[in-house]
N, C-alpha and C positions, 0 to 999 in steps of 0.2 A: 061082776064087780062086787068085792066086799071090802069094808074096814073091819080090820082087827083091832081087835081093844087087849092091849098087851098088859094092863094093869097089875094083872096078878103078878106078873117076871119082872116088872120093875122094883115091887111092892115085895117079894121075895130078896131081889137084888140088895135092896136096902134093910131086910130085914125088919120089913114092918107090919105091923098086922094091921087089920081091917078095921076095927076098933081105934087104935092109933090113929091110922090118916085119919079116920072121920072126927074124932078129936079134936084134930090140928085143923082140919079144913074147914070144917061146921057143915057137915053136909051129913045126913042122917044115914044110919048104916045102911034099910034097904036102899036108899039111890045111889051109894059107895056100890053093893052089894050087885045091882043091876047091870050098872057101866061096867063093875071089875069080871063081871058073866056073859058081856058082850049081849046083851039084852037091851042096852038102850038105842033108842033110835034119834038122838041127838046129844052135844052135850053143849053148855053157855064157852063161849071162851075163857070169860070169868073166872069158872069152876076148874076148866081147864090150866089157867093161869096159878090156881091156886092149888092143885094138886102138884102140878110141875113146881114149883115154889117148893114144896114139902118136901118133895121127893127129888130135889135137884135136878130134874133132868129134863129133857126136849119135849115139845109135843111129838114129835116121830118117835121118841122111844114109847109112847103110852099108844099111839094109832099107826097102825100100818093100814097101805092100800095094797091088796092081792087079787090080780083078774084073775075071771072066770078060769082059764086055761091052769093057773100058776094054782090055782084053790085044787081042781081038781089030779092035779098031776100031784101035788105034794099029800095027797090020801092015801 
């Protein structure tokens, strides 16, 4: 079981840099930089509410859930 952190393809989608959101959100680059690398191991709803906010879009477009089976067949 994994979550993907899709951030960077939305963050792309919209055309925005990294620098940007963090800007907008108030959240410092390394923890922008962490979540957008799939490196963190949680995130606040909060922050979550606030990125989705910036970047107009769902929580499902910023995290997806992919089992084990679907991770390793899509390699």
């Amino acid at each position: 079981m994994a979550i993907i952190v899709n951030l960077d393809v939305v963050m792309a989608k919209r055309k925005m840099s990294l620098n940007e959101l963090s800007d907008k959100v108030g959240l410092t680059l390394s923890n922008l930089s962490i979540l957008k690398t799939g490196k963190a191991k949680a995130i606040r709803f909060s922050t979550l509410e606030l990125i989705c906010d910036v970047l107009e879009c769902q929580p499902g477009d910023i995290l997806e859930y992919v089992d084990d089976q679907q991770k390793t067949t899509t390699r």
